[in-house]
C-alpha positions in Angstrom: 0.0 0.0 0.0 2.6 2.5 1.2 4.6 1.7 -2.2 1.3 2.4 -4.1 1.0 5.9 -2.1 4.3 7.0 -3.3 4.0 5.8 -6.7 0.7 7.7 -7.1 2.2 10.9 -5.6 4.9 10.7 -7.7 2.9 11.1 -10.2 1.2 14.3 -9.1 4.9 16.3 -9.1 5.9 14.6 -12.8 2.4 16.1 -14.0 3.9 19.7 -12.4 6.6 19.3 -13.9 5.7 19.0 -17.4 3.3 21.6 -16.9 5.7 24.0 -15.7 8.7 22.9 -18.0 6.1 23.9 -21.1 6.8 27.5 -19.3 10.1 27.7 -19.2 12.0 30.5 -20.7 9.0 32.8 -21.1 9.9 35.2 -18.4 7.1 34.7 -16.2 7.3 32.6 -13.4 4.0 33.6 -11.9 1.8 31.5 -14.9 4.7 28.7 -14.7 3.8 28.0 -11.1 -0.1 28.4 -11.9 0.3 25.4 -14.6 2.3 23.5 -12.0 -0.6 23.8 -9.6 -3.3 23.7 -11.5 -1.9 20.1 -13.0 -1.3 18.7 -9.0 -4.6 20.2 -8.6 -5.9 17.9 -11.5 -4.1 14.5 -10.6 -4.7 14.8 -7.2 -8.4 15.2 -7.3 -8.4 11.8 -9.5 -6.8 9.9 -6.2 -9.0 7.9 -4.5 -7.7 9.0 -1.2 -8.7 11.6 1.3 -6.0 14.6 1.2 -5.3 17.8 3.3 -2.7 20.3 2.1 -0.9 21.5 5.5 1.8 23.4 3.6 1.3 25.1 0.3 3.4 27.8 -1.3 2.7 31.3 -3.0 1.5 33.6 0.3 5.4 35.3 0.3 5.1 36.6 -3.5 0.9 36.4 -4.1 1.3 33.6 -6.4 -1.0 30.7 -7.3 -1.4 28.0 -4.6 -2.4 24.7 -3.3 -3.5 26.7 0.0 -3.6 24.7 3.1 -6.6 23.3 4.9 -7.2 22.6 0.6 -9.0 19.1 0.4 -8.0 16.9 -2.3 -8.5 13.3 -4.1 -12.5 12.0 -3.7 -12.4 12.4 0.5 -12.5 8.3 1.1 -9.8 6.1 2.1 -6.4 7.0 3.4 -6.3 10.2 5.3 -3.0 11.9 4.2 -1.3 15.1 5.0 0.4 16.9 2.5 2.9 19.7 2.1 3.9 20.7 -1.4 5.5 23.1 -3.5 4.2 22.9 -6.9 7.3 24.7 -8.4 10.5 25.1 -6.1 12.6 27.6 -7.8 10.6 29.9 -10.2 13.1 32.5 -11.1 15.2 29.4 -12.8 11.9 28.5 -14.1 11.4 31.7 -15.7 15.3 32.4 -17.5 15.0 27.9 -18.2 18.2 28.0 -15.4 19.1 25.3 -13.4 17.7 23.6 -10.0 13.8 23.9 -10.7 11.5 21.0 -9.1 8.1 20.0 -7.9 7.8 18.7 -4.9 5.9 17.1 -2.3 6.0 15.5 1.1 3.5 13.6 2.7 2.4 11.7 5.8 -0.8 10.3 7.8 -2.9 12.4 9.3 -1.0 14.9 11.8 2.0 13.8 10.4 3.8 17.2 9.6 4.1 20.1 11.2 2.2 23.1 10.5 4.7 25.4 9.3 4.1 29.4 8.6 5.1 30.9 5.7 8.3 32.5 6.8 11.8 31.6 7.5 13.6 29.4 9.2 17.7 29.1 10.3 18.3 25.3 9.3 21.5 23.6 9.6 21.3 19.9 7.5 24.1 17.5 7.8 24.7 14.3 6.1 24.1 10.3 8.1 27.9 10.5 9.1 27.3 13.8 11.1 23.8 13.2 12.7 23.5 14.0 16.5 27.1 15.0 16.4 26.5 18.7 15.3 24.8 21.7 17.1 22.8 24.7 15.1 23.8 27.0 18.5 27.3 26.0 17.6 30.3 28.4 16.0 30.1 27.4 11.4 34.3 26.0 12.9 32.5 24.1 15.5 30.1 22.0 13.9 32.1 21.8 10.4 35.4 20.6 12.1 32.5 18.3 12.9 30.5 17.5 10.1 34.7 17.2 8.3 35.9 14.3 10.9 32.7 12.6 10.6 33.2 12.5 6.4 37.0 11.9 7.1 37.7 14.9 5.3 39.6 18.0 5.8 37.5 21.2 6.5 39.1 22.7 3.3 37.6 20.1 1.7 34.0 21.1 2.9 31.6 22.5 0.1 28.9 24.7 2.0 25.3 25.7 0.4 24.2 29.0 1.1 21.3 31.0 0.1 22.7 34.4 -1.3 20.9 36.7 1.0 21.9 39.7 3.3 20.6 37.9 5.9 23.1 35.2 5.7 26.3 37.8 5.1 28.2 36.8 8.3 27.8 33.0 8.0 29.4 33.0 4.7 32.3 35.4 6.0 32.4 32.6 9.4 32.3 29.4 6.8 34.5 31.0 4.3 36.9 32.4 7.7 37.2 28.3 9.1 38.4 27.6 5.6 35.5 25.6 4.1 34.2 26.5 0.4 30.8 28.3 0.1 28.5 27.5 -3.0 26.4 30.3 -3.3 22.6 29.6 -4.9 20.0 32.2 -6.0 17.0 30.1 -4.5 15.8 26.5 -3.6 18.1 25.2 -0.4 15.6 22.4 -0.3 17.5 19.7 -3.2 21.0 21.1 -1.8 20.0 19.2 1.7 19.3 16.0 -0.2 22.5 16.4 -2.2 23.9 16.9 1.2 23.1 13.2 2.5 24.1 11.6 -1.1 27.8 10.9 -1.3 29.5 12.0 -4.8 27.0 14.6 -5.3 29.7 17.5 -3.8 27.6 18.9 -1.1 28.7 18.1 2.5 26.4 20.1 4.6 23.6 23.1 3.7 23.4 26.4 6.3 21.7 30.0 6.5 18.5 30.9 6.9 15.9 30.1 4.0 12.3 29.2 3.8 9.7 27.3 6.5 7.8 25.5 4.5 10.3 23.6 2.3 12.3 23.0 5.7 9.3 20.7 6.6 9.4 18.6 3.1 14.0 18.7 3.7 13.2 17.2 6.9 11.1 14.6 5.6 14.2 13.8 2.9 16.0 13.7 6.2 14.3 10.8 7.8 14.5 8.9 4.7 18.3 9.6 3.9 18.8 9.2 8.1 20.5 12.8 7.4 19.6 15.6 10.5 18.2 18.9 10.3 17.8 21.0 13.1 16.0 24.8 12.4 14.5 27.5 14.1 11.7 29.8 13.4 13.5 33.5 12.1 10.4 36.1 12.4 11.2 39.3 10.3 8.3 41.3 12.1 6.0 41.4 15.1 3.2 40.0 12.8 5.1 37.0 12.2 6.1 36.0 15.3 2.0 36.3 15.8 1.1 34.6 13.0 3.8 31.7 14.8 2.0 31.4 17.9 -1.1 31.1 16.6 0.1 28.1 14.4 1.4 26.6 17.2 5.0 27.5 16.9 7.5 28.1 19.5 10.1 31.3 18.5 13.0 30.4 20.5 12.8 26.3 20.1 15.1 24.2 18.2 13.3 21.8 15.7 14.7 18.6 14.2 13.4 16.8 11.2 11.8 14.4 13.2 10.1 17.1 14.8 9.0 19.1 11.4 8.1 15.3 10.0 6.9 12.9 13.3 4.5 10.8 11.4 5.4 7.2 11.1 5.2 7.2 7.5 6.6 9.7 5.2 7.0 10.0 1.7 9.5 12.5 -0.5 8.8 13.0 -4.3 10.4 15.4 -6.4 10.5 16.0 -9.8 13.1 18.1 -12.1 11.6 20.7 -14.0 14.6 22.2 -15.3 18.4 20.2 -15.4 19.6 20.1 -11.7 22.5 18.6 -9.7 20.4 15.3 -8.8 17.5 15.7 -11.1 17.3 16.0 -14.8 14.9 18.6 -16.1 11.6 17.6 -18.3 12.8 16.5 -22.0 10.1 17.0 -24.7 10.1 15.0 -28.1 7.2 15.2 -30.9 4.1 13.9 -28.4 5.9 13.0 -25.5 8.1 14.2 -23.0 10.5 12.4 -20.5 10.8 12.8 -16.4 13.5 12.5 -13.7 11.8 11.3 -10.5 13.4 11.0 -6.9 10.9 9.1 -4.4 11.7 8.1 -0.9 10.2 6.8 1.6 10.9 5.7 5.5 8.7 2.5 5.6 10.2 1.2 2.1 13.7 2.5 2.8 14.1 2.6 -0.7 15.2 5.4 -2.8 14.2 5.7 -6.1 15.5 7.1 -9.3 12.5 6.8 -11.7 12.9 7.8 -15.5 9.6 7.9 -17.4 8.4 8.2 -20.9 5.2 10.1 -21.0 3.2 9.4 -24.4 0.9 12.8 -24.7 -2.1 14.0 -26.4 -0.8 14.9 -30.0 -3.5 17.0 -30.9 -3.5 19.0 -27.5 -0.2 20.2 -27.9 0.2 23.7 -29.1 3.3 24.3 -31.2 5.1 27.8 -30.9 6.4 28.9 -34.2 
Protein backbone atom coordinates (compact mmCIF):
# COMPACT_ATOMS: atom_id res chain seq x y z
CA UNK A 1 0.00 0.00 0.00
CA UNK A 2 2.62 2.52 1.20
CA UNK A 3 4.61 1.67 -2.20
CA UNK A 4 1.30 2.44 -4.14
CA UNK A 5 0.96 5.87 -2.11
CA UNK A 6 4.30 7.03 -3.34
CA UNK A 7 3.98 5.84 -6.69
CA UNK A 8 0.73 7.65 -7.11
CA UNK A 9 2.16 10.88 -5.56
CA UNK A 10 4.93 10.69 -7.73
CA UNK A 11 2.91 11.09 -10.15
CA UNK A 12 1.15 14.27 -9.11
CA UNK A 13 4.95 16.30 -9.11
CA UNK A 14 5.95 14.56 -12.82
CA UNK A 15 2.38 16.09 -14.01
CA UNK A 16 3.88 19.66 -12.42
CA UNK A 17 6.62 19.32 -13.91
CA UNK A 18 5.65 18.96 -17.41
CA UNK A 19 3.25 21.63 -16.87
CA UNK A 20 5.71 24.01 -15.67
CA UNK A 21 8.67 22.88 -17.97
CA UNK A 22 6.13 23.94 -21.10
CA UNK A 23 6.84 27.54 -19.29
CA UNK A 24 10.08 27.68 -19.21
CA UNK A 25 11.98 30.48 -20.73
CA UNK A 26 9.04 32.82 -21.05
CA UNK A 27 9.91 35.22 -18.39
CA UNK A 28 7.05 34.70 -16.18
CA UNK A 29 7.28 32.57 -13.35
CA UNK A 30 4.03 33.57 -11.90
CA UNK A 31 1.84 31.50 -14.92
CA UNK A 32 4.72 28.70 -14.65
CA UNK A 33 3.84 28.01 -11.13
CA UNK A 34 -0.14 28.39 -11.89
CA UNK A 35 0.26 25.44 -14.58
CA UNK A 36 2.25 23.46 -11.96
CA UNK A 37 -0.58 23.80 -9.58
CA UNK A 38 -3.26 23.71 -11.47
CA UNK A 39 -1.91 20.07 -12.99
CA UNK A 40 -1.32 18.68 -9.05
CA UNK A 41 -4.59 20.15 -8.65
CA UNK A 42 -5.91 17.89 -11.48
CA UNK A 43 -4.09 14.50 -10.63
CA UNK A 44 -4.70 14.83 -7.23
CA UNK A 45 -8.35 15.19 -7.33
CA UNK A 46 -8.39 11.84 -9.52
CA UNK A 47 -6.81 9.89 -6.21
CA UNK A 48 -9.01 7.90 -4.53
CA UNK A 49 -7.67 8.99 -1.16
CA UNK A 50 -8.68 11.63 1.27
CA UNK A 51 -5.97 14.55 1.24
CA UNK A 52 -5.25 17.78 3.31
CA UNK A 53 -2.65 20.29 2.09
CA UNK A 54 -0.88 21.49 5.52
CA UNK A 55 1.75 23.43 3.59
CA UNK A 56 1.34 25.15 0.28
CA UNK A 57 3.37 27.79 -1.35
CA UNK A 58 2.68 31.34 -2.97
CA UNK A 59 1.50 33.57 0.29
CA UNK A 60 5.38 35.32 0.31
CA UNK A 61 5.09 36.56 -3.49
CA UNK A 62 0.87 36.40 -4.12
CA UNK A 63 1.34 33.63 -6.41
CA UNK A 64 -1.04 30.75 -7.31
CA UNK A 65 -1.42 27.96 -4.61
CA UNK A 66 -2.43 24.74 -3.25
CA UNK A 67 -3.47 26.68 0.05
CA UNK A 68 -3.57 24.74 3.12
CA UNK A 69 -6.65 23.30 4.85
CA UNK A 70 -7.24 22.58 0.55
CA UNK A 71 -9.01 19.14 0.41
CA UNK A 72 -7.96 16.92 -2.34
CA UNK A 73 -8.47 13.29 -4.09
CA UNK A 74 -12.50 12.00 -3.65
CA UNK A 75 -12.43 12.37 0.49
CA UNK A 76 -12.48 8.29 1.06
CA UNK A 77 -9.79 6.09 2.06
CA UNK A 78 -6.36 7.02 3.40
CA UNK A 79 -6.32 10.19 5.33
CA UNK A 80 -3.04 11.92 4.18
CA UNK A 81 -1.34 15.10 4.96
CA UNK A 82 0.44 16.91 2.49
CA UNK A 83 2.95 19.69 2.11
CA UNK A 84 3.88 20.75 -1.45
CA UNK A 85 5.53 23.14 -3.54
CA UNK A 86 4.20 22.86 -6.90
CA UNK A 87 7.32 24.68 -8.44
CA UNK A 88 10.51 25.08 -6.07
CA UNK A 89 12.59 27.56 -7.79
CA UNK A 90 10.59 29.86 -10.18
CA UNK A 91 13.10 32.47 -11.06
CA UNK A 92 15.20 29.43 -12.77
CA UNK A 93 11.89 28.50 -14.10
CA UNK A 94 11.43 31.72 -15.72
CA UNK A 95 15.29 32.38 -17.53
CA UNK A 96 15.00 27.92 -18.22
CA UNK A 97 18.22 28.04 -15.43
CA UNK A 98 19.09 25.31 -13.40
CA UNK A 99 17.68 23.56 -10.04
CA UNK A 100 13.82 23.95 -10.66
CA UNK A 101 11.45 21.00 -9.11
CA UNK A 102 8.12 20.02 -7.90
CA UNK A 103 7.83 18.71 -4.92
CA UNK A 104 5.87 17.06 -2.26
CA UNK A 105 5.95 15.49 1.08
CA UNK A 106 3.49 13.56 2.68
CA UNK A 107 2.39 11.68 5.82
CA UNK A 108 -0.81 10.26 7.76
CA UNK A 109 -2.87 12.42 9.29
CA UNK A 110 -0.96 14.90 11.77
CA UNK A 111 2.05 13.77 10.44
CA UNK A 112 3.75 17.16 9.56
CA UNK A 113 4.08 20.09 11.16
CA UNK A 114 2.25 23.09 10.46
CA UNK A 115 4.73 25.39 9.32
CA UNK A 116 4.13 29.36 8.60
CA UNK A 117 5.07 30.86 5.71
CA UNK A 118 8.31 32.49 6.75
CA UNK A 119 11.81 31.64 7.46
CA UNK A 120 13.57 29.36 9.22
CA UNK A 121 17.70 29.15 10.30
CA UNK A 122 18.33 25.26 9.34
CA UNK A 123 21.48 23.61 9.57
CA UNK A 124 21.33 19.89 7.52
CA UNK A 125 24.06 17.46 7.79
CA UNK A 126 24.68 14.33 6.12
CA UNK A 127 24.14 10.30 8.10
CA UNK A 128 27.90 10.49 9.13
CA UNK A 129 27.30 13.82 11.09
CA UNK A 130 23.83 13.20 12.70
CA UNK A 131 23.53 13.97 16.48
CA UNK A 132 27.09 15.00 16.44
CA UNK A 133 26.48 18.67 15.28
CA UNK A 134 24.77 21.71 17.06
CA UNK A 135 22.82 24.69 15.06
CA UNK A 136 23.82 26.98 18.45
CA UNK A 137 27.34 26.00 17.60
CA UNK A 138 30.34 28.35 16.03
CA UNK A 139 30.07 27.37 11.44
CA UNK A 140 34.31 26.01 12.86
CA UNK A 141 32.54 24.09 15.50
CA UNK A 142 30.14 21.97 13.85
CA UNK A 143 32.12 21.78 10.38
CA UNK A 144 35.43 20.63 12.13
CA UNK A 145 32.50 18.33 12.95
CA UNK A 146 30.55 17.46 10.14
CA UNK A 147 34.69 17.22 8.28
CA UNK A 148 35.87 14.33 10.89
CA UNK A 149 32.72 12.61 10.61
CA UNK A 150 33.21 12.45 6.41
CA UNK A 151 37.00 11.91 7.08
CA UNK A 152 37.75 14.87 5.32
CA UNK A 153 39.58 18.01 5.77
CA UNK A 154 37.51 21.18 6.48
CA UNK A 155 39.09 22.72 3.26
CA UNK A 156 37.63 20.12 1.74
CA UNK A 157 34.04 21.06 2.89
CA UNK A 158 31.58 22.52 0.09
CA UNK A 159 28.86 24.66 2.01
CA UNK A 160 25.32 25.73 0.45
CA UNK A 161 24.21 29.00 1.12
CA UNK A 162 21.30 31.05 0.08
CA UNK A 163 22.68 34.45 -1.33
CA UNK A 164 20.91 36.75 0.96
CA UNK A 165 21.93 39.66 3.31
CA UNK A 166 20.64 37.94 5.88
CA UNK A 167 23.14 35.16 5.69
CA UNK A 168 26.29 37.78 5.10
CA UNK A 169 28.23 36.79 8.33
CA UNK A 170 27.78 32.97 8.02
CA UNK A 171 29.43 33.01 4.72
CA UNK A 172 32.26 35.38 5.96
CA UNK A 173 32.45 32.57 9.40
CA UNK A 174 32.32 29.39 6.85
CA UNK A 175 34.55 31.01 4.26
CA UNK A 176 36.90 32.37 7.67
CA UNK A 177 37.25 28.32 9.11
CA UNK A 178 38.39 27.56 5.63
CA UNK A 179 35.52 25.58 4.07
CA UNK A 180 34.18 26.48 0.35
CA UNK A 181 30.75 28.26 0.06
CA UNK A 182 28.45 27.48 -2.98
CA UNK A 183 26.41 30.29 -3.27
CA UNK A 184 22.58 29.62 -4.89
CA UNK A 185 20.00 32.22 -5.99
CA UNK A 186 17.01 30.10 -4.55
CA UNK A 187 15.78 26.53 -3.63
CA UNK A 188 18.14 25.20 -0.35
CA UNK A 189 15.57 22.44 -0.32
CA UNK A 190 17.53 19.69 -3.22
CA UNK A 191 21.04 21.06 -1.84
CA UNK A 192 20.04 19.21 1.73
CA UNK A 193 19.34 16.02 -0.19
CA UNK A 194 22.46 16.39 -2.24
CA UNK A 195 23.91 16.92 1.19
CA UNK A 196 23.10 13.17 2.48
CA UNK A 197 24.13 11.58 -1.07
CA UNK A 198 27.75 10.85 -1.34
CA UNK A 199 29.55 12.00 -4.80
CA UNK A 200 27.04 14.55 -5.31
CA UNK A 201 29.73 17.49 -3.78
CA UNK A 202 27.58 18.86 -1.11
CA UNK A 203 28.73 18.12 2.45
CA UNK A 204 26.36 20.13 4.59
CA UNK A 205 23.56 23.11 3.71
CA UNK A 206 23.40 26.42 6.28
CA UNK A 207 21.67 29.97 6.54
CA UNK A 208 18.47 30.95 6.89
CA UNK A 209 15.89 30.08 3.97
CA UNK A 210 12.25 29.23 3.79
CA UNK A 211 9.73 27.34 6.47
CA UNK A 212 7.84 25.55 4.48
CA UNK A 213 10.35 23.63 2.30
CA UNK A 214 12.32 23.00 5.71
CA UNK A 215 9.31 20.73 6.57
CA UNK A 216 9.39 18.61 3.09
CA UNK A 217 13.96 18.74 3.65
CA UNK A 218 13.23 17.24 6.87
CA UNK A 219 11.09 14.64 5.64
CA UNK A 220 14.17 13.83 2.89
CA UNK A 221 16.03 13.71 6.20
CA UNK A 222 14.34 10.77 7.81
CA UNK A 223 14.52 8.87 4.66
CA UNK A 224 18.34 9.62 3.92
CA UNK A 225 18.78 9.22 8.10
CA UNK A 226 20.50 12.85 7.40
CA UNK A 227 19.57 15.64 10.48
CA UNK A 228 18.20 18.90 10.32
CA UNK A 229 17.78 20.97 13.06
CA UNK A 230 15.98 24.77 12.35
CA UNK A 231 14.50 27.54 14.05
CA UNK A 232 11.72 29.78 13.43
CA UNK A 233 13.47 33.52 12.12
CA UNK A 234 10.37 36.13 12.36
CA UNK A 235 11.20 39.32 10.25
CA UNK A 236 8.32 41.30 12.13
CA UNK A 237 5.97 41.35 15.07
CA UNK A 238 3.17 39.96 12.76
CA UNK A 239 5.08 37.02 12.24
CA UNK A 240 6.07 35.96 15.34
CA UNK A 241 2.04 36.25 15.76
CA UNK A 242 1.06 34.56 13.01
CA UNK A 243 3.82 31.73 14.83
CA UNK A 244 2.02 31.43 17.89
CA UNK A 245 -1.14 31.13 16.63
CA UNK A 246 0.05 28.05 14.40
CA UNK A 247 1.40 26.56 17.21
CA UNK A 248 5.02 27.48 16.92
CA UNK A 249 7.54 28.09 19.49
CA UNK A 250 10.09 31.25 18.48
CA UNK A 251 13.01 30.42 20.47
CA UNK A 252 12.85 26.29 20.07
CA UNK A 253 15.11 24.15 18.24
CA UNK A 254 13.31 21.80 15.72
CA UNK A 255 14.71 18.62 14.23
CA UNK A 256 13.43 16.76 11.24
CA UNK A 257 11.84 14.40 13.16
CA UNK A 258 10.09 17.06 14.82
CA UNK A 259 9.04 19.11 11.41
CA UNK A 260 8.06 15.34 10.01
CA UNK A 261 6.94 12.93 13.25
CA UNK A 262 4.47 10.75 11.36
CA UNK A 263 5.36 7.16 11.08
CA UNK A 264 5.16 7.17 7.47
CA UNK A 265 6.57 9.73 5.25
CA UNK A 266 7.01 9.98 1.67
CA UNK A 267 9.53 12.50 -0.47
CA UNK A 268 8.81 13.02 -4.31
CA UNK A 269 10.43 15.43 -6.41
CA UNK A 270 10.54 16.00 -9.80
CA UNK A 271 13.06 18.06 -12.14
CA UNK A 272 11.63 20.69 -13.96
CA UNK A 273 14.61 22.16 -15.35
CA UNK A 274 18.37 20.20 -15.40
CA UNK A 275 19.63 20.12 -11.69
CA UNK A 276 22.47 18.63 -9.66
CA UNK A 277 20.35 15.29 -8.76
CA UNK A 278 17.48 15.72 -11.10
CA UNK A 279 17.28 15.99 -14.82
CA UNK A 280 14.88 18.65 -16.12
CA UNK A 281 11.56 17.65 -18.30
CA UNK A 282 12.84 16.51 -22.02
CA UNK A 283 10.12 17.04 -24.75
CA UNK A 284 10.08 14.97 -28.15
CA UNK A 285 7.16 15.16 -30.89
CA UNK A 286 4.14 13.89 -28.43
CA UNK A 287 5.89 12.99 -25.47
CA UNK A 288 8.07 14.17 -22.97
CA UNK A 289 10.52 12.44 -20.49
CA UNK A 290 10.81 12.81 -16.39
CA UNK A 291 13.54 12.50 -13.71
CA UNK A 292 11.75 11.33 -10.50
CA UNK A 293 13.35 11.00 -6.92
CA UNK A 294 10.94 9.13 -4.37
CA UNK A 295 11.69 8.09 -0.94
CA UNK A 296 10.18 6.79 1.63
CA UNK A 297 10.87 5.72 5.45
CA UNK A 298 8.73 2.52 5.55
CA UNK A 299 10.24 1.17 2.11
CA UNK A 300 13.69 2.54 2.84
CA UNK A 301 14.08 2.61 -0.67
CA UNK A 302 15.18 5.43 -2.84
CA UNK A 303 14.23 5.66 -6.09
CA UNK A 304 15.51 7.10 -9.26
CA UNK A 305 12.46 6.78 -11.73
CA UNK A 306 12.93 7.84 -15.50
CA UNK A 307 9.65 7.87 -17.39
CA UNK A 308 8.40 8.20 -20.94
CA UNK A 309 5.25 10.06 -21.05
CA UNK A 310 3.16 9.38 -24.43
CA UNK A 311 0.95 12.77 -24.68
CA UNK A 312 -2.13 14.03 -26.39
CA UNK A 313 -0.78 14.92 -30.02
CA UNK A 314 -3.53 16.98 -30.89
CA UNK A 315 -3.51 19.01 -27.48
CA UNK A 316 -0.22 20.23 -27.92
CA UNK A 317 0.23 23.72 -29.08
CA UNK A 318 3.25 24.25 -31.22
CA UNK A 319 5.13 27.83 -30.88
CA UNK A 320 6.41 28.92 -34.23
Amino acid sequence: MEDSLALALSHATEVGAIAASRTAGFGDKKNADHEAVEAMRTHFNGLDFNGRIVIGEGERDEAPMLYIGEKLGSGKGLAIDIAVDPLENTNATAVFGPGAIAVLAASERGGLFHAPDMYMDKLVVPEQAAGKVNIDWTPKKNLTVIAKGLSRHVSDLVIVILDRERNEKLIAEVREVGARVKLITDGDLMPGVEACMRGSGVHAVMGIGAAPETVITAVAMRCLKGELQARFWPKNEDEKKRLKKMGGKLDKVYTHNDLASGKTAIFCATGVTQGSILKGVRFFGSGARTHSLVMSTQSKKIRFIDTTHVLDHEAIEFRL
